[in-house]
N, C-alpha and C positions, 0 to 999 in steps of 0.2 A: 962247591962242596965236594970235599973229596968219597971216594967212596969207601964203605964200610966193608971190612971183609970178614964173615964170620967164619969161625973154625968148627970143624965136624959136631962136636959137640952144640954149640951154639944152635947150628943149621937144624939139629935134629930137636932141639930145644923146641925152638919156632915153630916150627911142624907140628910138635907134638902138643903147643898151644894153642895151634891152628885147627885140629882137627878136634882139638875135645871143645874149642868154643863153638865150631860149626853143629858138633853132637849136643849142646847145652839149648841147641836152638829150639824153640817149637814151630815147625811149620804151620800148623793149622791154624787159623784165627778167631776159629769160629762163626764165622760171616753168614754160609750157608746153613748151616745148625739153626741160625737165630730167623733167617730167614724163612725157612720151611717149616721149622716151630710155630714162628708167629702166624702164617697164614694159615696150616693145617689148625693152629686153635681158632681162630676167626673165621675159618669156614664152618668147621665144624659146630662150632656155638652157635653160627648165625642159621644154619643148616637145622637146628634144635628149636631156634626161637619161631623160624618159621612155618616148623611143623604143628611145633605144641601149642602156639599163639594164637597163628592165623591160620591155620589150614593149608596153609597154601602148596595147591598141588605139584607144582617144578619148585621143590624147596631144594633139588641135588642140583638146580643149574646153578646154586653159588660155587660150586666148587669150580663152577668156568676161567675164576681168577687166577688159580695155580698152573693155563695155560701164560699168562702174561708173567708170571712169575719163572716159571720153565725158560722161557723166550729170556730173559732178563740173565736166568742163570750159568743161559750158553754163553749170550756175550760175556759174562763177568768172567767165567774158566777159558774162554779165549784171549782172552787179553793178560788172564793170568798165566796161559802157559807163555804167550812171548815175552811175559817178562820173568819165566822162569831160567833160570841157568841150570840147573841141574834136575833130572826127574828121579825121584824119591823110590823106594819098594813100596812106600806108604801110596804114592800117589798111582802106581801103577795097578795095584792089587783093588785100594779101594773103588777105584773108580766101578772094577767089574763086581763089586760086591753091591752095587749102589745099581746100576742095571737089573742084576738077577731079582733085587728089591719089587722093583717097578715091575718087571717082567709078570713076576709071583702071583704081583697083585693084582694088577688087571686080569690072568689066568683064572684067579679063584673069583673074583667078580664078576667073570663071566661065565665059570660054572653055576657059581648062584645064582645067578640070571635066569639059570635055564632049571630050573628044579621045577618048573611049573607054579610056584606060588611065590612069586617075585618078591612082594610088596612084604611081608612078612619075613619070607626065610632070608630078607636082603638085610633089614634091619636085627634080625635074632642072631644071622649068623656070620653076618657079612664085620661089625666091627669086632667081637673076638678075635675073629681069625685073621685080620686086618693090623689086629695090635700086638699079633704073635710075630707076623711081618716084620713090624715097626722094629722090635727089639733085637733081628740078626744083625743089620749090618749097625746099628747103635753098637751093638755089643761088641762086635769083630771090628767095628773102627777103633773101639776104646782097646782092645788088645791089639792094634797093631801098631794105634800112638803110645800105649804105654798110662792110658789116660783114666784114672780109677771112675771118674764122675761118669763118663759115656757107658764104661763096662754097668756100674749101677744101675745106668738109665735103661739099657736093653734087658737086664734081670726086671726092672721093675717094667718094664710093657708085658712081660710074661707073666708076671703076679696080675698085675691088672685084666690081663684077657682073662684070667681063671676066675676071679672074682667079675666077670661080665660074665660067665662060661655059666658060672655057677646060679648066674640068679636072671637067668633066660627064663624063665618061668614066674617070676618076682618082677621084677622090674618093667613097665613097657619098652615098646621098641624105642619109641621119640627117648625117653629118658637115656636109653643105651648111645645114644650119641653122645653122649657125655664124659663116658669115657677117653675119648678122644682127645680132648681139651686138656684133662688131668694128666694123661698119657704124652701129651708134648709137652706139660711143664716139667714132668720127669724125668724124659728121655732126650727133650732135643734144646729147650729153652735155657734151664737153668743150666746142663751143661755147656751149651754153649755160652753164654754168660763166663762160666770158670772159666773156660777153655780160651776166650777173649782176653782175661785178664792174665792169662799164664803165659799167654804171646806175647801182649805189653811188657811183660816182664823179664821175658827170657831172650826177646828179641828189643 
């Protein structure tokens, strides 16, 4: 086969279809979204059943699972960056956006801890503040993909802690867990879900 030779025009043609279908792409898949979603709602519910059911006094050792899940999620991003070819602004920024998260939160978990009335001020004041958390890096993922569902989803963790905020006096502590559950079908579940389907499609 002989070879093809394009002329300047053509050359810059190609390019210029090469680079707007690489920008049509969506990196993200969703994957992690759906993951972290689904377990934070499963601990948290089962974290709720256990308290308001059975009493049962280490009802926060369920949260033990999101160690196996963590562990799972390192392999998954190593193996995705070797088969990455190019690393993103998206990929480099959020990663530290998704740290200072974790960081936060263990921070403020451990100042609650220490208020001297654990067992109350952990349940009153621990998920508010927990789901104001939730909604930075939701939100600054969703403006730095471009992605309106994610942006929604971190507005709506900040609605939600206000309406926790607000009925800290109303509602018991076990029932305040519940938030949590509602707070990832908002912020992490359903848009990952979109955000799956927008990969399928774009990719």
């Amino acid at each position: 086969m002989g070879k093809k030779h394009f002329s300047p025009q053509e050359s810059l043609a190609l390019i210029e279809s090469m680079i707007q279908k690489a920008q049509n792409k969506f990196a993200e898949n969703g994957h992690l979204y759906l993951l972290w979603g689904w377990t934070v709602f499963v601990c948290s519910f089962l974290q709720f059943v256990l308290l308001h059911f059975f009493q049962y006094q280490y009802h926060y050792r369920i949260w033990g699972i999101t160690w196996l899940v963590a562990i799972y999620q390192m392999i998954y991003l190593k193996r995705k960056k070797r088969e990455r070819t190019v690393k993103t602004y998206y990929d480099e920024v959020i990663g530290y956006v998704w740290i200072s998260f974790v960081a936060a939160m263990f921070l403020i978990g451990y100042a609650i801890s220490n208020t001297g009335s654990m067992f109350s001020a952990y349940y009153t004041l621990f998920t508010p503040c927990i789901l104001v958390l939730y909604g930075i890096p939701v939100f600054l993922s969703g403006i730095l993909l471009r992605f309106k569902p994610l942006t929604i989803g971190g507005v709506g963790c900040w609605i939600i802690s206000f309406v926790a905020s607000t009925s800290l006096t109303k509602i018991p502590y076990d029932y305040q867990l519940l938030f949590i559950p509602i707070t990832m079908l908002v912020a992490w579940i359903v848009p990952g879900y979109l955000m799956r389907k927008k990969y399928l499609q774009t990719n």
